[in-house]
N, C-alpha and C positions, 0 to 999 in steps of 0.2 A: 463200404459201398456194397451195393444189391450184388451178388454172382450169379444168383440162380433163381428160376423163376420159383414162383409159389402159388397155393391155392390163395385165396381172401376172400373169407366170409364177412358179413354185415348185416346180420340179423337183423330185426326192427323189435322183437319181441323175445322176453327171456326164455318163454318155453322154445321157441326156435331155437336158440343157442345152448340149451339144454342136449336138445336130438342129435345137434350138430357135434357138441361134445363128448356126446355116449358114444355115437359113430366112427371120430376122425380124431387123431391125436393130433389134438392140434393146439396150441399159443395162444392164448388170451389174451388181448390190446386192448389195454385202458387209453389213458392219456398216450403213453407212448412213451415217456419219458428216460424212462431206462432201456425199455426192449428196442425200439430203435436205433439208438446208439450203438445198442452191442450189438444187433446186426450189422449197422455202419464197418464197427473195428471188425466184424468175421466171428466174435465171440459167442454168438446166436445164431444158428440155421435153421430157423424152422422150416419146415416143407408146406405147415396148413396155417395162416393166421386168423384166429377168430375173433372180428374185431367187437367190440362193446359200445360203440358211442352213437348208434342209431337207436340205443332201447330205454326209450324216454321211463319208463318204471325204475329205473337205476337212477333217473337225474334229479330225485325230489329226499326233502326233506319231510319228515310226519312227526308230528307231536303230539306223542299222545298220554295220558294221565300220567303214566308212570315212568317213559319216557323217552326218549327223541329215536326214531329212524332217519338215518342218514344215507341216502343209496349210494350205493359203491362207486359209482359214477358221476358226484359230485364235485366239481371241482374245485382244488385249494382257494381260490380266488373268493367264491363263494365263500365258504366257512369266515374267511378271513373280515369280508363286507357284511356279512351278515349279524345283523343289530343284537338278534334272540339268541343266538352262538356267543355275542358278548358278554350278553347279559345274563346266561345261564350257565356257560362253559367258558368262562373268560382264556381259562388254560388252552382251550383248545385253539378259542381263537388269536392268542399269541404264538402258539405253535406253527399256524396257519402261515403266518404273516413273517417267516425267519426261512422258510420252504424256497430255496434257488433264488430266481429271481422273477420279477414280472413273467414272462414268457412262460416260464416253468409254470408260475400259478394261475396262469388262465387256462394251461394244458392240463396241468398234473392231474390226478384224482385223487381222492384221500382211500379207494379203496383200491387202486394198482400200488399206492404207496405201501400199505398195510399187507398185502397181499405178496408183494416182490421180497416185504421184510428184512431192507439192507437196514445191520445193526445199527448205523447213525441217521438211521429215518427219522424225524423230528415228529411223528407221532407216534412211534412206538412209545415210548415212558409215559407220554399222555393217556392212552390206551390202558395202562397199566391202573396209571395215580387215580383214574376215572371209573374203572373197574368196567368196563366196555365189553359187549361180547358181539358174535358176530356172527349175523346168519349163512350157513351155508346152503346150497339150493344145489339139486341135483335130479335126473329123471325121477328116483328113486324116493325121493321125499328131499326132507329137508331138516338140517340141525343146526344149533346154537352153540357155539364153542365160547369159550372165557378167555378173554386173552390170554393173561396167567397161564393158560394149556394152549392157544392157538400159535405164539412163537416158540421153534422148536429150538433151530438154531440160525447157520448165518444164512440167512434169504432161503429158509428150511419154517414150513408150517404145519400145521394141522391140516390144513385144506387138501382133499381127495384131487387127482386130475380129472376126475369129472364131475368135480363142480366149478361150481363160480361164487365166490362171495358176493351177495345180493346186497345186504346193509349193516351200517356199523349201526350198536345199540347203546345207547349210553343210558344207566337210571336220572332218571330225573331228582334225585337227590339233593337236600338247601348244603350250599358250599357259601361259606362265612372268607373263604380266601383260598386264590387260588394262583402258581405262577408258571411258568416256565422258562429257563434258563439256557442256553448253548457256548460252549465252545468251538469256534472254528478258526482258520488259520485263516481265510477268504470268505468275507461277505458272499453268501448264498451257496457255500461250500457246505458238503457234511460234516458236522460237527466231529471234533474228537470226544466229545463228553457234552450229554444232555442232561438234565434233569426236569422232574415235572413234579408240582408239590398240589395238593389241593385238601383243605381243612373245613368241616362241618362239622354238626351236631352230632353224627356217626363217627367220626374219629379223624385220624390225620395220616394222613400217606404222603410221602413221596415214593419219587421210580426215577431211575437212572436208565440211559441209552446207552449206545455207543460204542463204550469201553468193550464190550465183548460181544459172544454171540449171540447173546439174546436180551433184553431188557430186564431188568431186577425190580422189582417195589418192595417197599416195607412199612407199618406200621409204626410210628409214633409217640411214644405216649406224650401229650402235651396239654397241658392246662392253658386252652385260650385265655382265659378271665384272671389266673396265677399272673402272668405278664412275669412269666421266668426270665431268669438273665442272659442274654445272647449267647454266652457261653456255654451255659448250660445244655441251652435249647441246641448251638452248633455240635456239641460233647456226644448229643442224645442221636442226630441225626446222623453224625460220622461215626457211632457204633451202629446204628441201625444197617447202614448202608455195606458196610465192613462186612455186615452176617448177609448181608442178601446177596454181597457180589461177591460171596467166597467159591458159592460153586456154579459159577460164570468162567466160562473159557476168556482170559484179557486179550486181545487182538494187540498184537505189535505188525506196526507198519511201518511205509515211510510219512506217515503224517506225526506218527508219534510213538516211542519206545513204552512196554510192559508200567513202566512207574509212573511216568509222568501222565498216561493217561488213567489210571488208578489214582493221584490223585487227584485230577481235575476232575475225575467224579466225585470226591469229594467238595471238591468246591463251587461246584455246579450245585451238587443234591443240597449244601447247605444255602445259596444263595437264594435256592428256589424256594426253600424253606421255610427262611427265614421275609422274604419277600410277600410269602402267602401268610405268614403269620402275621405279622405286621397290617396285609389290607382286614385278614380276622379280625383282629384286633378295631380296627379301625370300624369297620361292620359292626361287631358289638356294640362300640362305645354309640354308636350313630340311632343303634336300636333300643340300646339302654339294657344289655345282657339279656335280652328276653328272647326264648327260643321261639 
């Protein structure tokens, strides 16, 4: 519950919440979905909150040649319904659609998710497998971080206190297969173990969540058109995965013990895998192997 009064800003325009931010140390409100709460439990006191959901330049998507601007202030619901997110980013929009529940995803936003950084966020690994980077905006100018260097550790980023992450970037890159996988103990719970796989003409990645303080990805090596044998392909992805999350802190809680959730990132990262492999596969044969 509330104890103590606060400021509450409500910008309408990002440079206003820019001024506001260089000024007042203050709490950034996205959706609301996690700050909220732990205000509720006491765990949160802000004194200034600066809210985000008046500054319509945050609520659009832009696609352009090379490729997709997502404003940080998009909400899961969105990505999830949206047809060009399907059909371009299928990864992402499975990811979308495994996020809480209803309620959660007509609130949440994909850039308070991204931005709050809890290690079983179900777009961190997506982030990753996608190669995603992400603008930061500040009085000062403005920079582009990689996700690969924008998650530091647990709900620990790149991102400066006086900025705002503006929009997520993804390349617009041909992906021949794409998946994403979760473990959780409760339908709309954070997962213990994610993975995210996505396979083009540029190579093959998956990325793992969850299991620790930051998100892992790794490269592939894999012959779509080969049509290796599951084994192989599972062999290849569970050493891959092995050297990414060696030097990952593994998170023991009461959801799940050091081992068990170590291996269910294996069996996450290969489901996803082998899931994206498969629609490749399937993509090729439908094209006729022609890039």
């Amino acid at each position: 519950m509330f104890v103590s009064e606060l400021q509450f800003h409500r910008p309408t325009t990002l440079q206003e919440a820019l001024e506001i931010l260089d000024e007042q140390d203050a709490t950034i409100l996205a959706g609301g979905m996690s700050l909220v709460p732990a205000i509720n439990l006491g765990l949160a006191r802000p004194e200034t909150i600066l809210s985000l959901n008046a500054i319509g330049e945050l609520k659009k998507f832009e696609w352009k040649p090379d490729r997709l601007c997502i404003g940080s202030m998009v909400r899961h619901c969105e990505i999830e319904q949206s047809r060009d997110i399907a059909n371009n980013f299928r990864v992402l929009s499975e990811a979308a659609s495994h996020i809480g529940d209803v309620q959660v995803r007509n609130r949440g936003t994909i850039g308070g998710s991204i931005a709050h950084a809890d290690p079983g966020a179900d777009y961190l690994p997506v982030m990753l497998a996608l190669d995603a980077s992400f603008r930061l905006v500040s009085t000062r100018g403005e920079r582009v971080v990689r996700a690969q260097e924008f998650f530091i550790g647990v709900m620990s980023t790149a991102r400066d206190s006086t900025e705002i992450l503006a929009t997520i970037e993804l390349p617009r890159r041909e992906s021949w297969g794409s998946a994403y996988i979760r473990l959780a103990r409760l339908e709309g719970a954070f997962p213990i173990a994610n993975a995210a796989a996505d396979i083009g003409p540029q190579g093959a990645w998956v990325a793992v969540g969850g299991i620790g303080s930051r998100p892992a990805v790794v490269e592939i090596p894999v012959d779509v058109d080969a049509k290796d044998s599951e084994e192989a392909v599972a062999a290849a992805v569970e050493r891959g995965v092995f050297t990414a999350i060696a030097e990952v802190d593994i998170i023991e809680d009461v959801t799940s013990d050091l081992e068990y959730r170590r291996s269910m990132a294996f069996v996450c990262a290969r489901r996803a895998f082998l899931t994206a492999l498969g629609r490749a596969q399937r993509s090729r044969s439908r094209s006729g192997g022609k890039q």
